[in-house]
N, C-alpha and C positions, 0 to 999 in steps of 0.2 A: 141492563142489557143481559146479564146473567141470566132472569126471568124468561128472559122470551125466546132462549134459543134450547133447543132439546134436550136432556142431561146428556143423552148418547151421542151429540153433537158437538158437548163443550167440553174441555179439557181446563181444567183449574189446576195450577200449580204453584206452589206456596217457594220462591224461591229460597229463602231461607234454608227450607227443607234437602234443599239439591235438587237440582235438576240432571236428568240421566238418560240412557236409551231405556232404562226400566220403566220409565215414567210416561216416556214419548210414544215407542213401538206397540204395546201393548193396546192403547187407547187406538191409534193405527193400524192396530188387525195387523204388523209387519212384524217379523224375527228381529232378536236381536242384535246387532250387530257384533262379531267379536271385540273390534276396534274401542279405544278408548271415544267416549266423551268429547267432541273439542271442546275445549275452553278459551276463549277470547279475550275476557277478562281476568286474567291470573292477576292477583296484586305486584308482584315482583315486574312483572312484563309491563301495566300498566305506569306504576314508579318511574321506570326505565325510562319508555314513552316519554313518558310526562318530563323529566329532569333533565333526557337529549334536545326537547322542543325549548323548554323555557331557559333554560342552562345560557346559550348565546345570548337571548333576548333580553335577560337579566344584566347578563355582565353589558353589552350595550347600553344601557339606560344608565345603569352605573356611571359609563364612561361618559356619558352626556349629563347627567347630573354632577359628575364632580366638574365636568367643563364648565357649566351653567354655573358655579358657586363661586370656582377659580376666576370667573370674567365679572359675574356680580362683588366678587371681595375686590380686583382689581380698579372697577370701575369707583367702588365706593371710597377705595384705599385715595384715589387719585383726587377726589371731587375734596374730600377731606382735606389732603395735604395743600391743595389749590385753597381751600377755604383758610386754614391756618394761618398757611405762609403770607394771605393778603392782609393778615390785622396786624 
């Protein structure tokens, strides 16, 4: 795709590198802006995100897996003691 579109048309940017208004504006024929950068993906932010979304949904499952084990050890406990007790 690179190939076929004009070099003064395409804008290649190595994100690694950073990404900036120096980067962006420039290619755009526009001024730079005073202003910062936004960043959207900061790691700190992203973490945050991530461990308020899965945080509930975890401890839930938990709560239904230790249900699930508690009624499986129950049932099993009982089938057992029923088995014993008849010999």
């Amino acid at each position: 795709m690179k190939g076929t579109l004009p070099k003064d048309r395409l804008l290649v940017v190595k994100l690694e590198e950073g990404l900036g208004w120096e980067q962006i504006c420039p290619f755009l024929d526009l001024p730079i802006p005073e202003g910062k950068y936004p960043r959207g993906n900061e790691p700190d932010k992203f973490h945050r995100i991530v461990a308020d979304y899965m945080e509930p949904r975890v401890k839930a499952a938990m709560l239904n897996l230790g249900a699930m084990v508690l009624a499986t050890a129950g049932v099993a406990g009982y089938l057992g003691w029923r088995y014993y007790v008849r010999q």
